[in-house]
C-alpha positions as CSV (number, residue, x, y, z in Angstrom):
1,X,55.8,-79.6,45.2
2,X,59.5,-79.1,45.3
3,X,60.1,-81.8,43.7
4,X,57.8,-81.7,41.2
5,X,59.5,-77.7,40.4
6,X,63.1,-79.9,40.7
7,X,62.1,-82.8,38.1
8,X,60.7,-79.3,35.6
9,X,64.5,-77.5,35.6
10,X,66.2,-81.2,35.4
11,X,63.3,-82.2,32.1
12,X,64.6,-77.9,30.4
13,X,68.0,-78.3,31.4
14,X,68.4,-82.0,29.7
15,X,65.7,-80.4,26.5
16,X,68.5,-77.7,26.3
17,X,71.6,-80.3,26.4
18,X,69.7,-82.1,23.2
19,X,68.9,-79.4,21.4
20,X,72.3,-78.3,21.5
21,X,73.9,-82.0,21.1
22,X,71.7,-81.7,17.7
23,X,73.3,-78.0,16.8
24,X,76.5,-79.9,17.3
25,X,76.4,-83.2,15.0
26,X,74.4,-80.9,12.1
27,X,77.9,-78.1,12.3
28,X,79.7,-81.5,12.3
29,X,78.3,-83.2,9.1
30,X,77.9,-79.6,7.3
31,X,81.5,-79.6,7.9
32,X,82.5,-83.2,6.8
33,X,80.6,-82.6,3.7
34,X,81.9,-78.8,3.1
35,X,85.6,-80.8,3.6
36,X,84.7,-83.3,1.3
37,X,83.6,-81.3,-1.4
38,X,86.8,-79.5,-0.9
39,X,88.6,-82.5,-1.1
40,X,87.2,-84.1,-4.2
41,X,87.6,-80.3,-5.8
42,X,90.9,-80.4,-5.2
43,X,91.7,-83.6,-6.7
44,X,89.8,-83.3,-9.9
45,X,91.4,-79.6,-10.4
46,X,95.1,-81.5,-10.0
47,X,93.8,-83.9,-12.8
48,X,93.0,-82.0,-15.2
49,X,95.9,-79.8,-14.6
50,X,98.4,-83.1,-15.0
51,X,96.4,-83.6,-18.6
52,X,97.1,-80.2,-19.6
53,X,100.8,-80.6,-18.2
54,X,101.5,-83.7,-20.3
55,X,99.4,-82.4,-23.5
């Protein structure tokens, strides 16, 4: 029976571990894609501000 009890906690405790692991790689990509978008912001508002510079 024990074991049975020990093999239930092990089976939540590793459900727990994945459910976080998951939290963890979504915050990840949101956060490459949020940089990203940053990124590619950045460099099309530095274009158009060299156009207007050279105009």
């Amino acid at each position: 029976m024990k074991a049975i009890e020990q093999m239930t906690k092990e089976y939540e405790a590793q459900q727990k571990t994945n459910k976080f692991a998951k939290l963890i790689s979504i915050l990840a990509i949101a956060l490459i894609t949020i940089l990203s978008l940053l990124s590619l912001s950045l460099y099309k508002n530095n274009i158009i501000r060299s156009h207007q510079t050279i105009s």
